[in-house]
C-alpha positions in Angstrom: 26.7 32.1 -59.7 28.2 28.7 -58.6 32.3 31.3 -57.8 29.8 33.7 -55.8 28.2 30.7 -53.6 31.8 29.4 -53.0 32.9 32.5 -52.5 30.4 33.5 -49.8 30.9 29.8 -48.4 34.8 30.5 -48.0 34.1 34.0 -46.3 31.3 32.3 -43.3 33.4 29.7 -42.8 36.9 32.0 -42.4 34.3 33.9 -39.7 33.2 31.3 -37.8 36.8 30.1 -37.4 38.2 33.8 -36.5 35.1 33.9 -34.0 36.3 30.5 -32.7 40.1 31.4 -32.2 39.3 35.1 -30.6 36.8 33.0 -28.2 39.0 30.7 -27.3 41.9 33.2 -26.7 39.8 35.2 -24.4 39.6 32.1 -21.8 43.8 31.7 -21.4 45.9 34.3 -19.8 47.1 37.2 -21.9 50.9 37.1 -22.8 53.9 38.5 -23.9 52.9 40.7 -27.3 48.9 40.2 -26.4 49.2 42.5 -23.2 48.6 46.3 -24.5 48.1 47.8 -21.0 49.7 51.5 -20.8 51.0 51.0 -17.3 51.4 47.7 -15.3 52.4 46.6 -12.4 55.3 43.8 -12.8 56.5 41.2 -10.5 59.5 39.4 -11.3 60.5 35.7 -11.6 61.5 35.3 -7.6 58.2 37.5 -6.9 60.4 40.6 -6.2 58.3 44.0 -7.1 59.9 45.5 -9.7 57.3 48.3 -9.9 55.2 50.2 -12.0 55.9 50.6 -15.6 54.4 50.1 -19.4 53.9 46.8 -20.7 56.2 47.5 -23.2 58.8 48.1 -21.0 58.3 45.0 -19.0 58.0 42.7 -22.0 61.6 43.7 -22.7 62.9 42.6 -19.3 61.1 39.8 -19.4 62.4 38.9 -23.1 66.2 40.0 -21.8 65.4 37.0 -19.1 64.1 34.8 -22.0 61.0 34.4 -20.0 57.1 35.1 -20.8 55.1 38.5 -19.5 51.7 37.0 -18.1 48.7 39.3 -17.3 47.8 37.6 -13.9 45.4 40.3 -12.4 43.7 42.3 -14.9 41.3 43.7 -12.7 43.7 45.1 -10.5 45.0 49.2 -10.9 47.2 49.0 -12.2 46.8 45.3 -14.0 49.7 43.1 -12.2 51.9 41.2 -14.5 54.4 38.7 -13.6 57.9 37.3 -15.3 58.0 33.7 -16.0 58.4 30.6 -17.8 54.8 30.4 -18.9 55.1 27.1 -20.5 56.4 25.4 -17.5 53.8 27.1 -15.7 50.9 25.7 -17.9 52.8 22.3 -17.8 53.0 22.3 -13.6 49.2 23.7 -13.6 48.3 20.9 -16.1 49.7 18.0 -14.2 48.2 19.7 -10.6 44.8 19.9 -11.8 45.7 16.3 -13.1 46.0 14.8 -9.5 43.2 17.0 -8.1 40.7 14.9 -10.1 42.6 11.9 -10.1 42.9 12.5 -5.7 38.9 13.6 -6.0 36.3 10.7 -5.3 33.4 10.5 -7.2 30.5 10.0 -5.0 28.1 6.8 -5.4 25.0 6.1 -4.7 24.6 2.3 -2.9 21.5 0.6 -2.4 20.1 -2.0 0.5 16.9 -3.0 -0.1 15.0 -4.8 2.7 11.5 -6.3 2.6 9.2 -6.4 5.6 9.7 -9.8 7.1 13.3 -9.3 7.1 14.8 -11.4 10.0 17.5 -10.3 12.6 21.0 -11.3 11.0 19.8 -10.5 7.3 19.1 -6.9 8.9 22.7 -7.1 11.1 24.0 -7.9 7.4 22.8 -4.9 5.7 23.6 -3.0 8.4 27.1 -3.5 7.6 26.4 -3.0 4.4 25.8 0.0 4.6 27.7 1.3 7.3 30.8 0.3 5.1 29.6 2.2 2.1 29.2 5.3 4.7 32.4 5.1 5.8 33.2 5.2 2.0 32.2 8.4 1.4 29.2 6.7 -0.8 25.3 7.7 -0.2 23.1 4.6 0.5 19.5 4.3 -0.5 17.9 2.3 2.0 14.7 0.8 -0.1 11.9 -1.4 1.7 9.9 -2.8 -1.0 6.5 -4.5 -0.7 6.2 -7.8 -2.5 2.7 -8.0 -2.4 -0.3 -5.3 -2.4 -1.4 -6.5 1.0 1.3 -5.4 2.4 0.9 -1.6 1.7 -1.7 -1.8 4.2 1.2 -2.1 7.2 2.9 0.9 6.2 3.4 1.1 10.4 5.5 -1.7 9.7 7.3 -0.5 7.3 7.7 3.1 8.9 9.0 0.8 12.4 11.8 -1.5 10.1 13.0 2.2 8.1 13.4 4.2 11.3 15.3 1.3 13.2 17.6 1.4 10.1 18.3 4.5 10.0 19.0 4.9 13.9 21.3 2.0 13.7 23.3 3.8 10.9 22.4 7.8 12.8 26.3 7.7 13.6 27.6 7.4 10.0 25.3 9.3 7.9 21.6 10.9 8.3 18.8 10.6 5.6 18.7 13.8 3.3 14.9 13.6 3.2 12.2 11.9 5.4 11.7 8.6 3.4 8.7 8.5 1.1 6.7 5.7 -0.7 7.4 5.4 -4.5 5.4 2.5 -6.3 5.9 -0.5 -4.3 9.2 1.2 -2.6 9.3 3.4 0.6 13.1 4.6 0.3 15.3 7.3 1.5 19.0 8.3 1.1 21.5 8.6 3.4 24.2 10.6 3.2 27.8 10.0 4.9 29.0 12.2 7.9 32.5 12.7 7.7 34.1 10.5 9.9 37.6 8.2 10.7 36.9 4.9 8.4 38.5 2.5 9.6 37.5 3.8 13.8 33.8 3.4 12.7 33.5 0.4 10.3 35.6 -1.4 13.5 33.0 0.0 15.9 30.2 -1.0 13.6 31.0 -4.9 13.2 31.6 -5.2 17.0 28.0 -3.6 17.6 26.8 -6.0 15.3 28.0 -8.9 16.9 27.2 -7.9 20.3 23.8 -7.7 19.3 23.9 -11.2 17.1 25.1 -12.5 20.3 22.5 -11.0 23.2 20.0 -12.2 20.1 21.4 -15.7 19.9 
């Protein structure tokens, strides 16, 4: 009993490896031996058309070359193959898709938080604040948070300081929803508009400091 249990234990484990291994070879390109098509369309190493022919047939030129037959278009009638070094190719593709993620920026989410009796240069402060993370490529959650219960009763307030915020910052980004009150937190989230950096942050601290100065 215990030779039949091992037995069947060897066999479901054999399967669920083959499974694995014929999964995992349907996601890569087919090659070389793995391409059974009857007739093919083959492009060589320097992209010259060397016409239409069986696989067969253009996995020997390709071996004569010592290069690699790769199934490129298999949708395609007939299937387009082309001649090449498929190695280097997975090794070039591998170190391209490398710098794509390592050129891609990850997107953040900043946060400014205000409260109601906020005076002028704290305000001119976040401003910046934000208006750099913009410029960033970041989103910024602009959150106005009520301290006390009392002061949910000036939601005008609150309403007046949110949209002044977001006008002053309408030239780097726009909110992607009207804000909302959450808890003790009326908040919204701006997103960036795309937009020279370094033109606009510039622009932004000489606004600020005109308007520090008419203020002072």
């Amino acid at each position: 009993m215990g030779v039949l249990c091992f037995r069947a234990f060897v066999l479901h484990k054999l399967f669920v490896f083959r499974k694995a291994v014929l999964t995992i070879s349907t996601k890569e390109q087919l090659i070389n031996e793995e391409i059974n098509e009857k007739e093919v369309r083959v492009i060589g190493r320097d992209n010259e058309q060397l016409g239409i022919m069986s696989s067969a047939e253009a996995l020997e030129i390709a071996e004569k070359e010592d290069l690699d037959l790769v199934l490129i278009a298999p949708q395609a009638k007939p299937p387009v193959c082309r001649i090449m070094d498929y190695g280097k190719y997975r090794f070039e593709q591998s170190k391209r898709d490398k710098e794509a993620r390592k050129n891609q920026k990850q997107a953040e989410i900043k946060e400014i938080q205000m409260s109601l009796n906020i005076d002028t240069n704290d305000f001119n402060t976040k401003l910046n604040h934000a208006v750099k993370f913009l410029n960033n490529g970041d989103k910024v959650r602009i959150k106005i948070r009520f301290r006390r219960a009392r002061e949910l009763s000036h939601m005008n307030l609150c309403e007046d300081l949110m949209r002044r915020f977001l006008d002053a910052v309408a030239e780097y980004g726009s909110a992607d929803k009207p804000a909302k009150l959450e808890g003790k937190n009326y908040m919204t989230v701006v997103s960036p508009k795309a937009a020279p950096a370094g033109k606009k942050a510039k622009k932004a601290s000489e606004t600020t400091s005109e308007k520090q100065n008419k203020e002072d």
